[in-house]
N, CA, C and O atoms as a GROMACS GRO file, in nm:
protein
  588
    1UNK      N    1   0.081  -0.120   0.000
    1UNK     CA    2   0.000   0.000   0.000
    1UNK      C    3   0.086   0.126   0.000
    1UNK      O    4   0.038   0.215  -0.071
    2UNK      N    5   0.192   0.155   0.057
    2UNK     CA    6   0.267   0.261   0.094
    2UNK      C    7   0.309   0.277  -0.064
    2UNK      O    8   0.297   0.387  -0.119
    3UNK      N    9   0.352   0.179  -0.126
    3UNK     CA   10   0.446   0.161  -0.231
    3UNK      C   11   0.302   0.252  -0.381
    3UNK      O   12   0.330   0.331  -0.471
    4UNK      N   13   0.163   0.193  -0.345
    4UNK     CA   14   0.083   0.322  -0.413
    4UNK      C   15   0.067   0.432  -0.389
    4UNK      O   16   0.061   0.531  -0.462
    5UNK      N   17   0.057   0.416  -0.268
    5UNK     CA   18   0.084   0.584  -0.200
    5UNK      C   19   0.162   0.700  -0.266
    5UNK      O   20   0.143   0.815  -0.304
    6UNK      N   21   0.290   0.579  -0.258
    6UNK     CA   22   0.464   0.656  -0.308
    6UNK      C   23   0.410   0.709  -0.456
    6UNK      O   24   0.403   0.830  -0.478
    7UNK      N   25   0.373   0.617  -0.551
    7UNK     CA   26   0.318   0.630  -0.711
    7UNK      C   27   0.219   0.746  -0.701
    7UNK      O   28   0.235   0.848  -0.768
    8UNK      N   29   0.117   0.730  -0.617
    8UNK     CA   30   0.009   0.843  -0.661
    8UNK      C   31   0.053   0.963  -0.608
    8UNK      O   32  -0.023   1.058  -0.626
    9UNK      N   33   0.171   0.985  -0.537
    9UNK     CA   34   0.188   1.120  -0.480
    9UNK      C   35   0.288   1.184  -0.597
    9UNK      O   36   0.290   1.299  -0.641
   10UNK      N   37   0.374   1.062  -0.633
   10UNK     CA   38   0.493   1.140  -0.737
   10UNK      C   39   0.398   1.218  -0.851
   10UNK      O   40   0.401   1.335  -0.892
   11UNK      N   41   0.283   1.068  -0.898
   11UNK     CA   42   0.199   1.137  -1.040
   11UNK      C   43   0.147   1.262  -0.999
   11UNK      O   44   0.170   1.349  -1.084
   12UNK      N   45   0.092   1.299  -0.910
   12UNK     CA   46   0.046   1.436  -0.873
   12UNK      C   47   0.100   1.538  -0.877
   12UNK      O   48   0.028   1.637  -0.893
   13UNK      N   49   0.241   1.557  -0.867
   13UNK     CA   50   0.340   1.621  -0.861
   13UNK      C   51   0.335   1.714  -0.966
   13UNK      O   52   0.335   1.657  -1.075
   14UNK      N   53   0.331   1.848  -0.976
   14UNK     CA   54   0.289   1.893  -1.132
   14UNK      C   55   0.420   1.858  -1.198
   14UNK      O   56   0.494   1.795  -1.124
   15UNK      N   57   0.464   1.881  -1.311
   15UNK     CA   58   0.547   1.882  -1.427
   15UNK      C   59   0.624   1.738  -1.370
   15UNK      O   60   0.711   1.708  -1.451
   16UNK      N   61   0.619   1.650  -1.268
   16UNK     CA   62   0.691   1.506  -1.311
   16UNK      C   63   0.557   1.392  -1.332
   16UNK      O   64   0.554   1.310  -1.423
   17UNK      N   65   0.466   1.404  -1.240
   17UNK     CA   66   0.327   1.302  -1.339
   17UNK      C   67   0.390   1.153  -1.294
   17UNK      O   68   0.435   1.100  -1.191
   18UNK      N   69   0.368   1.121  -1.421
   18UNK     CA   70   0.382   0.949  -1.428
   18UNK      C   71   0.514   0.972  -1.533
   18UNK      O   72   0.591   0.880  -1.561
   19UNK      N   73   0.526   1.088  -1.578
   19UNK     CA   74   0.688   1.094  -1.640
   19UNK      C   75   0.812   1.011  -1.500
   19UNK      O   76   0.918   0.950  -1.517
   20UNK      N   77   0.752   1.040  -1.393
   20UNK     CA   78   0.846   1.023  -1.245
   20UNK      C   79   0.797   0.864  -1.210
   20UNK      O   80   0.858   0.758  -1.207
   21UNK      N   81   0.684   0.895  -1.190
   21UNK     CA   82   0.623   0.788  -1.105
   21UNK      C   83   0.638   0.663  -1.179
   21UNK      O   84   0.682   0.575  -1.105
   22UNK      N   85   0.614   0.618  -1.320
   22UNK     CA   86   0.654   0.476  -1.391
   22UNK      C   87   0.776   0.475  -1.325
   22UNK      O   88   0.786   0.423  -1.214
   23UNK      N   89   0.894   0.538  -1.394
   23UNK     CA   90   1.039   0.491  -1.386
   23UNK      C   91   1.042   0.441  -1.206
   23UNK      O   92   1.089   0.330  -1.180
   24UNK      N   93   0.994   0.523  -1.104
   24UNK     CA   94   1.028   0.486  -0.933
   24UNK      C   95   0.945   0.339  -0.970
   24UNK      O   96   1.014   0.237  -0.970
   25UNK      N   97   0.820   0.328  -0.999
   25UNK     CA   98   0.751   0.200  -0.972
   25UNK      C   99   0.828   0.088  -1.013
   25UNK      O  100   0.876   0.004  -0.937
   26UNK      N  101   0.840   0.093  -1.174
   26UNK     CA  102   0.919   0.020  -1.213
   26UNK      C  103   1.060  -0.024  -1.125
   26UNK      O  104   1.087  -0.141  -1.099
   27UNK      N  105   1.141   0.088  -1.085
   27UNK     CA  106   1.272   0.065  -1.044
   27UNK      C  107   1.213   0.002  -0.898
   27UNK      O  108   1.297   0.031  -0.813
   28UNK      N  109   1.142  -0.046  -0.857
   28UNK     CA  110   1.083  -0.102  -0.689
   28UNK      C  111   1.026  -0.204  -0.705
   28UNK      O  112   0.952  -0.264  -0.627
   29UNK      N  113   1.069  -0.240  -0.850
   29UNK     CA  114   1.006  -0.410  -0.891
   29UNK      C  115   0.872  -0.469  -0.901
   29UNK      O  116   0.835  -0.584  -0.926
   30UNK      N  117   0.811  -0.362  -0.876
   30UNK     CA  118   0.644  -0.376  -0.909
   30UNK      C  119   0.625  -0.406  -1.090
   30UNK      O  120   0.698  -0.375  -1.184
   31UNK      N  121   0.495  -0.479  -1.084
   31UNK     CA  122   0.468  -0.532  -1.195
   31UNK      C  123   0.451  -0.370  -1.290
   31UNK      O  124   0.406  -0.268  -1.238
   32UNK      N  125   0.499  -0.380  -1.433
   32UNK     CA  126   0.476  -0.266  -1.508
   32UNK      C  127   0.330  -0.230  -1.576
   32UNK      O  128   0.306  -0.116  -1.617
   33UNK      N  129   0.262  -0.309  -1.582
   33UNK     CA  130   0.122  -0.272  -1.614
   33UNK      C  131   0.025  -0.238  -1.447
   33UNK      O  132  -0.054  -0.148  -1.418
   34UNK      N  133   0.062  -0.324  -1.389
   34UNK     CA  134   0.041  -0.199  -1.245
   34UNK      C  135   0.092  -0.086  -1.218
   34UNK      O  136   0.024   0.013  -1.191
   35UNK      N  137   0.196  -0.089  -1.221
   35UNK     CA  138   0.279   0.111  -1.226
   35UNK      C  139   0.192   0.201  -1.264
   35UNK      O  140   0.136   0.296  -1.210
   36UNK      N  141   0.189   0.110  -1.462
   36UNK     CA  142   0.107   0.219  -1.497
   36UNK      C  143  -0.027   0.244  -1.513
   36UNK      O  144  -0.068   0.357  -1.540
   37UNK      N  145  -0.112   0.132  -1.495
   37UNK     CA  146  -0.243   0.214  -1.412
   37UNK      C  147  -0.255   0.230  -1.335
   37UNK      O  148  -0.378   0.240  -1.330
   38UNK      N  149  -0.208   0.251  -1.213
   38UNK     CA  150  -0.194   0.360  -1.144
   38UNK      C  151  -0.145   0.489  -1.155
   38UNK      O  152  -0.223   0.569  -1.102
   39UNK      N  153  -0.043   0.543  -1.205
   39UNK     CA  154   0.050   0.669  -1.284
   39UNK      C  155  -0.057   0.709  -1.379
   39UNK      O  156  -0.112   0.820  -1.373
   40UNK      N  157  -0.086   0.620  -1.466
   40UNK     CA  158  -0.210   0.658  -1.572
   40UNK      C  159  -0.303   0.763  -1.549
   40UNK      O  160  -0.314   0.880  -1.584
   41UNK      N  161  -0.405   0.635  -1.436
   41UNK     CA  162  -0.525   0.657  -1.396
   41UNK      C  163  -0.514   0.759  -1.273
   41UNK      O  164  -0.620   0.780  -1.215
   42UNK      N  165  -0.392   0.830  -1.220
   42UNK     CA  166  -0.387   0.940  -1.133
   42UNK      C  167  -0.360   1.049  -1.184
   42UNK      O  168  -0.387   1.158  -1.135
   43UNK      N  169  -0.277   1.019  -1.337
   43UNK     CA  170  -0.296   1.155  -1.419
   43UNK      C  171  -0.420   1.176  -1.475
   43UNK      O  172  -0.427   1.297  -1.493
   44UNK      N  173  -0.522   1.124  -1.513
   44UNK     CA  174  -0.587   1.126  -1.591
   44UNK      C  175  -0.721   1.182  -1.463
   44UNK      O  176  -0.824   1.241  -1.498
   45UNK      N  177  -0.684   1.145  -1.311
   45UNK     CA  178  -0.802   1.195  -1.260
   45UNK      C  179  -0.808   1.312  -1.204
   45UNK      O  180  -0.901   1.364  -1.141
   46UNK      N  181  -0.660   1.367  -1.244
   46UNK     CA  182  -0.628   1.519  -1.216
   46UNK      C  183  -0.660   1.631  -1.307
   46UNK      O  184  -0.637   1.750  -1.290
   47UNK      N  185  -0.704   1.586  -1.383
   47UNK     CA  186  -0.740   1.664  -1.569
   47UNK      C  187  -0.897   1.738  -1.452
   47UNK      O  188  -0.886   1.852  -1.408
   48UNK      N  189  -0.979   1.684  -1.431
   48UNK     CA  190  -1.124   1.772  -1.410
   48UNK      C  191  -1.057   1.868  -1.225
   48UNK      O  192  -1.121   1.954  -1.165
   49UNK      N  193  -0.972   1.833  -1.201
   49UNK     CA  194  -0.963   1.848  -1.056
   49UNK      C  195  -0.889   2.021  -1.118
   49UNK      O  196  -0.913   2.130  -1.065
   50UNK      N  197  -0.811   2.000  -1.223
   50UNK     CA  198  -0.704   2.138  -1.270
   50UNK      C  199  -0.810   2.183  -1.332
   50UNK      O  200  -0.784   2.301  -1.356
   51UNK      N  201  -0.926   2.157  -1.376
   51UNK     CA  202  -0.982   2.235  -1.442
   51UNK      C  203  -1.069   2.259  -1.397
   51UNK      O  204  -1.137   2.322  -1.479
   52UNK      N  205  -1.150   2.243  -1.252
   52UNK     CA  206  -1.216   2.312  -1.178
   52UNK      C  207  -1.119   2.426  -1.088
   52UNK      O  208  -1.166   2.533  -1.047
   53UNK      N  209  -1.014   2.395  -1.073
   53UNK     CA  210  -0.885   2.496  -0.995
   53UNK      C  211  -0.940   2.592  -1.051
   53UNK      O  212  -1.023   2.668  -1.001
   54UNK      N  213  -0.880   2.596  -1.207
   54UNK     CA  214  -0.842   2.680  -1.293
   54UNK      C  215  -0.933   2.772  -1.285
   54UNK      O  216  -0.915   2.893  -1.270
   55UNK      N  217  -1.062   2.698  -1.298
   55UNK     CA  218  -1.202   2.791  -1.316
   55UNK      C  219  -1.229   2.866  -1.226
   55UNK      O  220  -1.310   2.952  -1.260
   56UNK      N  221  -1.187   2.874  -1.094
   56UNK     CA  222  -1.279   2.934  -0.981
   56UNK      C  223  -1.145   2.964  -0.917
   56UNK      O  224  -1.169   3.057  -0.840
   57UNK      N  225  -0.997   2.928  -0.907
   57UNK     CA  226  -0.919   2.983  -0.799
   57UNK      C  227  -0.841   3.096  -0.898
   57UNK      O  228  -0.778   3.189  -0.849
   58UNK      N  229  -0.852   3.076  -1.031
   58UNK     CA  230  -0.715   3.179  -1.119
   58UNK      C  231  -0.772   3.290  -1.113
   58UNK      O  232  -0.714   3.364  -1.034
   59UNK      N  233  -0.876   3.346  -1.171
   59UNK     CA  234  -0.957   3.467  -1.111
   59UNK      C  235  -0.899   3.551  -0.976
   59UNK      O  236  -0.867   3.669  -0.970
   60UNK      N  237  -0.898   3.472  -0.892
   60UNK     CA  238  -0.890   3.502  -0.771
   60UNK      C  239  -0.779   3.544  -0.690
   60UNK      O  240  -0.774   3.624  -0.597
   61UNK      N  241  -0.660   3.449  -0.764
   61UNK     CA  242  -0.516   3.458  -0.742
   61UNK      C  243  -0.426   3.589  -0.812
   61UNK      O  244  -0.333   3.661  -0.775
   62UNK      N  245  -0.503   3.574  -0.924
   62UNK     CA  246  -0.433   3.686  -1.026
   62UNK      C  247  -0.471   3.820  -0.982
   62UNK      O  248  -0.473   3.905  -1.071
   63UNK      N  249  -0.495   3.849  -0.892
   63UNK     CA  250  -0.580   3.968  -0.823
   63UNK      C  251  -0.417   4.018  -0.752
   63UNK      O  252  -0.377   4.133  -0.736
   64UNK      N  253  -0.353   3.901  -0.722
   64UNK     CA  254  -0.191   3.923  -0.636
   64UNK      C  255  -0.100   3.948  -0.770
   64UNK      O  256  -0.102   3.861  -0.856
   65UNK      N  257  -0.018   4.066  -0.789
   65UNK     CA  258   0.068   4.109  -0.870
   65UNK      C  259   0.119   3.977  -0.913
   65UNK      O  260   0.073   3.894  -0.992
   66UNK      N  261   0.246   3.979  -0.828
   66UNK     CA  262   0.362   3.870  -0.836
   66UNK      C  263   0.318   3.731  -0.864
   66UNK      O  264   0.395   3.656  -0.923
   67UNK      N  265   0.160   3.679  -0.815
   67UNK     CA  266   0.129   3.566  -0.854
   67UNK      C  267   0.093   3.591  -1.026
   67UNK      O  268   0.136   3.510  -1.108
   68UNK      N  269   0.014   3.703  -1.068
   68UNK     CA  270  -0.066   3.738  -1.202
   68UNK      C  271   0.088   3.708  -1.253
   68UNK      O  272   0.100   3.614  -1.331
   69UNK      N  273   0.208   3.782  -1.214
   69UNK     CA  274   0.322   3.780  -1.343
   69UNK      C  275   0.360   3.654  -1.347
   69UNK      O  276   0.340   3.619  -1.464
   70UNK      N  277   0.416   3.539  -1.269
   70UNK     CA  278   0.398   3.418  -1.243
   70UNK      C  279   0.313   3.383  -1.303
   70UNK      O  280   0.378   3.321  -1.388
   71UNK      N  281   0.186   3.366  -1.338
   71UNK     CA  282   0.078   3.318  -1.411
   71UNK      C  283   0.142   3.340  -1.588
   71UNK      O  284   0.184   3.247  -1.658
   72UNK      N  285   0.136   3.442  -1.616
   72UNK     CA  286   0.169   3.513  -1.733
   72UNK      C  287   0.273   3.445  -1.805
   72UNK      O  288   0.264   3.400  -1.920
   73UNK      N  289   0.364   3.441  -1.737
   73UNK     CA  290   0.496   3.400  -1.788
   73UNK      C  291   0.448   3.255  -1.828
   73UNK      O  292   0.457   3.209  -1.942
   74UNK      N  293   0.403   3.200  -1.737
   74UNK     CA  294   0.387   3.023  -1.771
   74UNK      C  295   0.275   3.008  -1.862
   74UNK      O  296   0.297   2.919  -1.945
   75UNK      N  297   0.157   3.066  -1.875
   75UNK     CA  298   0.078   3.045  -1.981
   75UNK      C  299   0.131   3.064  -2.092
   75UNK      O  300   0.114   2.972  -2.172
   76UNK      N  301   0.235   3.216  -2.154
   76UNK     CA  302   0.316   3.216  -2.250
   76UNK      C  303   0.397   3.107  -2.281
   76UNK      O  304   0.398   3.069  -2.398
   77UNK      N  305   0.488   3.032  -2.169
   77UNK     CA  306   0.562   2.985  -2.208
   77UNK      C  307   0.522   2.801  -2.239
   77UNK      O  308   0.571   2.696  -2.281
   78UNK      N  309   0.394   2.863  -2.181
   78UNK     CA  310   0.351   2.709  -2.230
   78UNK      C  311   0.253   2.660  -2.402
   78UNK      O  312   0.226   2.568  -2.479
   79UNK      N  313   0.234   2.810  -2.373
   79UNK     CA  314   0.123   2.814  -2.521
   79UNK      C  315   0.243   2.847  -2.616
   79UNK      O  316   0.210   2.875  -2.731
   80UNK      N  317   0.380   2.849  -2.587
   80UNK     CA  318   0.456   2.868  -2.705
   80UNK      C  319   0.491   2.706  -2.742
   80UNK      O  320   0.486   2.664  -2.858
   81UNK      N  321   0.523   2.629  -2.635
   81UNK     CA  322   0.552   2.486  -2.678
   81UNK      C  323   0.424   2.426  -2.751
   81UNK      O  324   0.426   2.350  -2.848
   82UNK      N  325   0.308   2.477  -2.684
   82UNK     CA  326   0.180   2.378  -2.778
   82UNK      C  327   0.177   2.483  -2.898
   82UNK      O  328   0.163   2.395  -2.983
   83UNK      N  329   0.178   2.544  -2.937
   83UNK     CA  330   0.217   2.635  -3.089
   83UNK      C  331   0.223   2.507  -3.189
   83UNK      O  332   0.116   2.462  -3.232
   84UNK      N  333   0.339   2.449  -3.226
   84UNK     CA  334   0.348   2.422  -3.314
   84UNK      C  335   0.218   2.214  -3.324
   84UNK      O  336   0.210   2.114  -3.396
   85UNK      N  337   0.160   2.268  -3.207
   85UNK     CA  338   0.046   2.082  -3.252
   85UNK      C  339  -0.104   2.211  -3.244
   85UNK      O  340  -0.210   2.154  -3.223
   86UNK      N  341  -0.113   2.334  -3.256
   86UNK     CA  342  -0.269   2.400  -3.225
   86UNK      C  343  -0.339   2.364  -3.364
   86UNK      O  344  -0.461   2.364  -3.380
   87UNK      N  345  -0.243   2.334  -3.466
   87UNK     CA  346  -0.327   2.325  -3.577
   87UNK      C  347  -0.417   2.195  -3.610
   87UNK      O  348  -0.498   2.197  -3.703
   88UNK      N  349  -0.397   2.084  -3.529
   88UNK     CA  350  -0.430   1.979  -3.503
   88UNK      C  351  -0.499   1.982  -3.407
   88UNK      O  352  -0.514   1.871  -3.356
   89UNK      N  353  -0.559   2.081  -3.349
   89UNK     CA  354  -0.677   2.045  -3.238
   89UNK      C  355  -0.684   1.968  -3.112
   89UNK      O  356  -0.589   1.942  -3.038
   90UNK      N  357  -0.747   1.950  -3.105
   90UNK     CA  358  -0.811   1.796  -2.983
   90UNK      C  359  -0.642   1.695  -3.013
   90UNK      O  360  -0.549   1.688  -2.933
   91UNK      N  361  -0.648   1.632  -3.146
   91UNK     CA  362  -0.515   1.577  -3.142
   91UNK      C  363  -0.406   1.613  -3.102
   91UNK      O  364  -0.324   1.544  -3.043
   92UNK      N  365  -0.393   1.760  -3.143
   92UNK     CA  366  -0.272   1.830  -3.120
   92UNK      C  367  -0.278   1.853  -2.980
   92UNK      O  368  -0.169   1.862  -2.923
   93UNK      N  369  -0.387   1.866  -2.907
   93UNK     CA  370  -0.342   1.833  -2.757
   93UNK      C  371  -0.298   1.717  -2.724
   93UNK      O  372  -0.188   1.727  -2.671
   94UNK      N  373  -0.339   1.605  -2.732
   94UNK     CA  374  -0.336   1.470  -2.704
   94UNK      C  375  -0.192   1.465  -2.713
   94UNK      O  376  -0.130   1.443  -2.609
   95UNK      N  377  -0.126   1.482  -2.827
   95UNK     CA  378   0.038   1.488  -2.861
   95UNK      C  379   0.121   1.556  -2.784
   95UNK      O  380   0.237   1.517  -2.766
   96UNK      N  381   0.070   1.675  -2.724
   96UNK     CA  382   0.144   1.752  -2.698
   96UNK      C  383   0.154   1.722  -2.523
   96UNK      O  384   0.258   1.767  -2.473
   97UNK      N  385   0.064   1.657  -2.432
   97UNK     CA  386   0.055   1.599  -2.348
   97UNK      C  387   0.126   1.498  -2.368
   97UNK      O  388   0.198   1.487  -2.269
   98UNK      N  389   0.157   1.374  -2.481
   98UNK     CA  390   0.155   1.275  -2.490
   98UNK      C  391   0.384   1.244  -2.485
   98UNK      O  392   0.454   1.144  -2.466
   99UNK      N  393   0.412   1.374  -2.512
   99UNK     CA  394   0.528   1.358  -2.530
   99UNK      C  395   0.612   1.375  -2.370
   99UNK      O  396   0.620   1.472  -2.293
  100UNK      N  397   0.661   1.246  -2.364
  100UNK     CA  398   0.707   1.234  -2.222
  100UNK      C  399   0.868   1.344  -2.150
  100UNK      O  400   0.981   1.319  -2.109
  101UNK      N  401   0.788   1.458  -2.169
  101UNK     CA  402   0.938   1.510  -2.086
  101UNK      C  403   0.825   1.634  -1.998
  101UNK      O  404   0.703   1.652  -1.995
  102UNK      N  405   0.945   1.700  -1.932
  102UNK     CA  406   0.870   1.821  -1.820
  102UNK      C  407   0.796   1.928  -1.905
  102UNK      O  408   0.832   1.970  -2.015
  103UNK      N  409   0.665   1.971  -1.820
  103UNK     CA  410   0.626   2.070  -1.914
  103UNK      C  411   0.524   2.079  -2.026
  103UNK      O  412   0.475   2.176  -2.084
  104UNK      N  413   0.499   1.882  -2.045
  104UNK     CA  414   0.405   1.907  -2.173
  104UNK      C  415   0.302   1.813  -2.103
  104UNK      O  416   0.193   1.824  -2.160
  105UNK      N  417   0.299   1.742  -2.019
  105UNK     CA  418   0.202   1.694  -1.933
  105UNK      C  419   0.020   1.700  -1.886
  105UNK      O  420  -0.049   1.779  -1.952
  106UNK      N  421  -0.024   1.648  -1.816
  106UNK     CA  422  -0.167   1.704  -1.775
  106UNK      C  423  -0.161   1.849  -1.729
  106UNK      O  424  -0.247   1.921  -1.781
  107UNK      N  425  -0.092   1.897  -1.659
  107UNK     CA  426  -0.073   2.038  -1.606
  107UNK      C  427  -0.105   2.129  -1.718
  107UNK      O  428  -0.195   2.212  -1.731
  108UNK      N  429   0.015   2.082  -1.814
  108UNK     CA  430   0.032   2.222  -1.949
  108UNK      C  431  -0.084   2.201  -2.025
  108UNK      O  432  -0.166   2.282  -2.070
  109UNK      N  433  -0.074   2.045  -2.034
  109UNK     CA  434  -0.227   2.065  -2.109
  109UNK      C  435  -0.328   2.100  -2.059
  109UNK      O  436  -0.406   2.160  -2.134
  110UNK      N  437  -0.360   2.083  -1.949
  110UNK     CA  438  -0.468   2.152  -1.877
  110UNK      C  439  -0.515   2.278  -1.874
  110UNK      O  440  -0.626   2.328  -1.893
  111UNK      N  441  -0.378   2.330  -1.838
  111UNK     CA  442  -0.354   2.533  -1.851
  111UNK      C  443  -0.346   2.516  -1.956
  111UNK      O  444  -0.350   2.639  -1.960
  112UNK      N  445  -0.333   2.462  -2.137
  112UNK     CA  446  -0.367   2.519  -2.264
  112UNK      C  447  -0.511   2.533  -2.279
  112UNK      O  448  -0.568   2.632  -2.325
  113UNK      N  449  -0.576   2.406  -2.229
  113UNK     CA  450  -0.718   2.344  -2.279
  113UNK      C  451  -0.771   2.557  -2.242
  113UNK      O  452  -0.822   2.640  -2.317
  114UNK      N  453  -0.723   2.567  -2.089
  114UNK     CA  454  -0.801   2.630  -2.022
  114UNK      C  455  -0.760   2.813  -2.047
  114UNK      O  456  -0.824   2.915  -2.021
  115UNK      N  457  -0.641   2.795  -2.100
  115UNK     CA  458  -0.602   2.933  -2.126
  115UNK      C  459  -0.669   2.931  -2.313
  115UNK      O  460  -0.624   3.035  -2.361
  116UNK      N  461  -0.719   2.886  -2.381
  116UNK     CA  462  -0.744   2.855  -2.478
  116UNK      C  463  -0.928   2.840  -2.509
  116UNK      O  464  -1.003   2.835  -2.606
  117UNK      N  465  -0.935   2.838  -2.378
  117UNK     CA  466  -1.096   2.823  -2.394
  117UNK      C  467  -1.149   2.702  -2.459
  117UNK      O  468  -1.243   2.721  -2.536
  118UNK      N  469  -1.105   2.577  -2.442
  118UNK     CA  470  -1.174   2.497  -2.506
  118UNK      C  471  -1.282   2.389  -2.455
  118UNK      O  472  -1.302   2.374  -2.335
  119UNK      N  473  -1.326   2.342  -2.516
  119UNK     CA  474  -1.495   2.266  -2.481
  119UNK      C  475  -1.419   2.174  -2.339
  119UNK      O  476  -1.306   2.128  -2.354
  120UNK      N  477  -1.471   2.160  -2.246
  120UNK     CA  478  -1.450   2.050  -2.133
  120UNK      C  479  -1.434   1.919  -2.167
  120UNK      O  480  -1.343   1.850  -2.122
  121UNK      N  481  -1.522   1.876  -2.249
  121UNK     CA  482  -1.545   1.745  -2.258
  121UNK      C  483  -1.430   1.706  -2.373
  121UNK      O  484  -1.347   1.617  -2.356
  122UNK      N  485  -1.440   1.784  -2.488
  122UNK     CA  486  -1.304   1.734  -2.600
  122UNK      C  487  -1.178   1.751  -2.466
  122UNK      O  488  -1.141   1.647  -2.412
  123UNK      N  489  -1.128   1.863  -2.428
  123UNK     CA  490  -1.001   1.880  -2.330
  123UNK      C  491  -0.987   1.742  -2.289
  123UNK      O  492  -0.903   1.658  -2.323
  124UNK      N  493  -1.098   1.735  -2.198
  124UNK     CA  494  -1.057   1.566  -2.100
  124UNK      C  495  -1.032   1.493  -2.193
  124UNK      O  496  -0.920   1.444  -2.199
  125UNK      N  497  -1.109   1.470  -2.273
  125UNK     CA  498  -1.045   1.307  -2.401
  125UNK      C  499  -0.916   1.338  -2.442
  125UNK      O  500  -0.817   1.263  -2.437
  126UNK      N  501  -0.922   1.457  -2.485
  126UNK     CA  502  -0.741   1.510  -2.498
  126UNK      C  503  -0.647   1.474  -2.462
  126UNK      O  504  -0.557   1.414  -2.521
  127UNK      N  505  -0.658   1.520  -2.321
  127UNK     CA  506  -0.549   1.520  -2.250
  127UNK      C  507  -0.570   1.342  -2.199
  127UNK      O  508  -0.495   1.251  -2.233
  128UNK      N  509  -0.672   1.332  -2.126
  128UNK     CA  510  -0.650   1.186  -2.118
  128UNK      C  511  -0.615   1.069  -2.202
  128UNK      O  512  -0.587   0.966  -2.141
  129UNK      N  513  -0.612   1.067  -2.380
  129UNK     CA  514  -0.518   1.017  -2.448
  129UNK      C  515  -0.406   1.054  -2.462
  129UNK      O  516  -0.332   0.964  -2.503
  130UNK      N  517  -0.350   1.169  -2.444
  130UNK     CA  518  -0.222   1.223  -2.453
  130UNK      C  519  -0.145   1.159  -2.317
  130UNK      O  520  -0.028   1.120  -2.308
  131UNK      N  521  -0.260   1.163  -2.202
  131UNK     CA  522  -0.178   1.098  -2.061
  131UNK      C  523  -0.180   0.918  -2.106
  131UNK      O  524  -0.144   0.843  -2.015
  132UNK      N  525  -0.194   0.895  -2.156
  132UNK     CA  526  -0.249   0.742  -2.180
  132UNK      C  527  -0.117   0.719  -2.255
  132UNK      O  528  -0.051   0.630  -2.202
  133UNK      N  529  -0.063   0.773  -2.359
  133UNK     CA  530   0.016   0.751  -2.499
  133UNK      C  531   0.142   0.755  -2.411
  133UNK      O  532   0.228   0.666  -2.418
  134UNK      N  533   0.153   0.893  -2.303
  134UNK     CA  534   0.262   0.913  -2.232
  134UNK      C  535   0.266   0.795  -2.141
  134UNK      O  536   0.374   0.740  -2.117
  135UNK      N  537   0.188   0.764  -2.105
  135UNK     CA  538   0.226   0.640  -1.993
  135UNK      C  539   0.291   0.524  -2.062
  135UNK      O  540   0.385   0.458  -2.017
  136UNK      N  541   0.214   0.504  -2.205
  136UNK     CA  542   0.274   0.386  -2.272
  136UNK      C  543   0.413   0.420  -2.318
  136UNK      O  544   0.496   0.330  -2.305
  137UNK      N  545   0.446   0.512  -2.361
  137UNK     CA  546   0.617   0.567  -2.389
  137UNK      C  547   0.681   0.538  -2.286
  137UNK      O  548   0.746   0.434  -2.294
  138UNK      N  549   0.686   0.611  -2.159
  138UNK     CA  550   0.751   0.604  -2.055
  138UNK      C  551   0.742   0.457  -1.996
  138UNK      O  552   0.848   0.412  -1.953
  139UNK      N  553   0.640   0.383  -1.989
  139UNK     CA  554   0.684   0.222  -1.961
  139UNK      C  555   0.744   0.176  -1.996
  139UNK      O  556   0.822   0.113  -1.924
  140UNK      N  557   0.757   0.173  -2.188
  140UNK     CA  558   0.836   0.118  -2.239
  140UNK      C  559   1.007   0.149  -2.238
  140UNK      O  560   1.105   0.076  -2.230
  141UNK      N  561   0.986   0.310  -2.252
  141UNK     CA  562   1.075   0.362  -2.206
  141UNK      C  563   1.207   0.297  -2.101
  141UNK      O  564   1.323   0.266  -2.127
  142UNK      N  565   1.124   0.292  -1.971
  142UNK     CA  566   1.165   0.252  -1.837
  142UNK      C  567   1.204   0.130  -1.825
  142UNK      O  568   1.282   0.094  -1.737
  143UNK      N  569   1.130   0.017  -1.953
  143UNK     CA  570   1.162  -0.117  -1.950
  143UNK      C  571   1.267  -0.152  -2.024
  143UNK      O  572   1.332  -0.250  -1.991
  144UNK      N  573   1.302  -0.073  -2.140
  144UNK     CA  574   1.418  -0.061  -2.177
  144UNK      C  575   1.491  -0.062  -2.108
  144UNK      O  576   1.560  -0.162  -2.090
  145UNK      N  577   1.510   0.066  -2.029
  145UNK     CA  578   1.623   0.122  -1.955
  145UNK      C  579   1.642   0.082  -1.794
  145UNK      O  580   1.744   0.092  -1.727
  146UNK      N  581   1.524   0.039  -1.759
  146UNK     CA  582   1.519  -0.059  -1.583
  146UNK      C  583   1.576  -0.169  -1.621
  146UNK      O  584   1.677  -0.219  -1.572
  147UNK      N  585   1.469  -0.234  -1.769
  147UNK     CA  586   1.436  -0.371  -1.704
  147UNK      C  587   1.571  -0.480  -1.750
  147UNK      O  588   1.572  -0.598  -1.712
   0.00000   0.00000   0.00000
């Protein structure tokens, strides 16, 4: 139990996810299709949780200077990396979530879906195939390189 604990706290983690949490599971000898539904299915249940945040606490926060410029900077610098998949839509999120390094994750995708204004329901399928594709990279990934 501790050892899910350990997994669902890393996936939560903004910008490491299940990018973190496969490789620890894996490296602790747990079975790899357990790792990753769990890592998966904890990124994927954080997608409505960031996007109720988003909705009702950013308003609120951005009211504080230093937090608003903080805000600013990272929505820029995140809507510059999803730039080149916007022309692809719904997919082009999915991808852009889907590519396993810091930064392009449920988080960024979340803050694109949401700095972007897009429908709730496409976002979640989005990002939750993009978290899905990433989990399958990074397993394999990890099994390469653990196993």
């Amino acid at each position: 139990m501790n050892a899910v604990l350990e997994l669902i706290f890393i996936s939560v983690l903004p910008w490491i996810e299940l990018r973190g949490g496969i490789p620890v599971g894996i490296s602790m000898g747990l079975d790899p299709l357990y790792v990753f539904a769990i890592c998966t299915l904890t990124d994927i249940f954080l997608i409505p949780v960031i996007l109720v945040f988003l909705r009702y606490a950013v308003p609120l926060v951005l009211r504080i200077e230093r937090i608003n410029q903080l805000y600013q900077w990272n929505v820029v610098r995140t809507l510059k990396r999803y730039e080149k998949y916007r022309k692809w839509e719904e997919l082009g999120l999915a991808l852009f979530v889907a590519i396993p390094l810091p930064f392009t994750g449920v988080y960024s995708g979340t803050l694109v879906s949401y700095a972007l204004n897009l429908r709730k329901r496409e976002a979640f399928l989005s990002i939750s195939a993009g978290a899905t594709l990433a989990g399958i990279l990074v397993t394999v990934l990890s099994l390469g390189i653990l196993g």
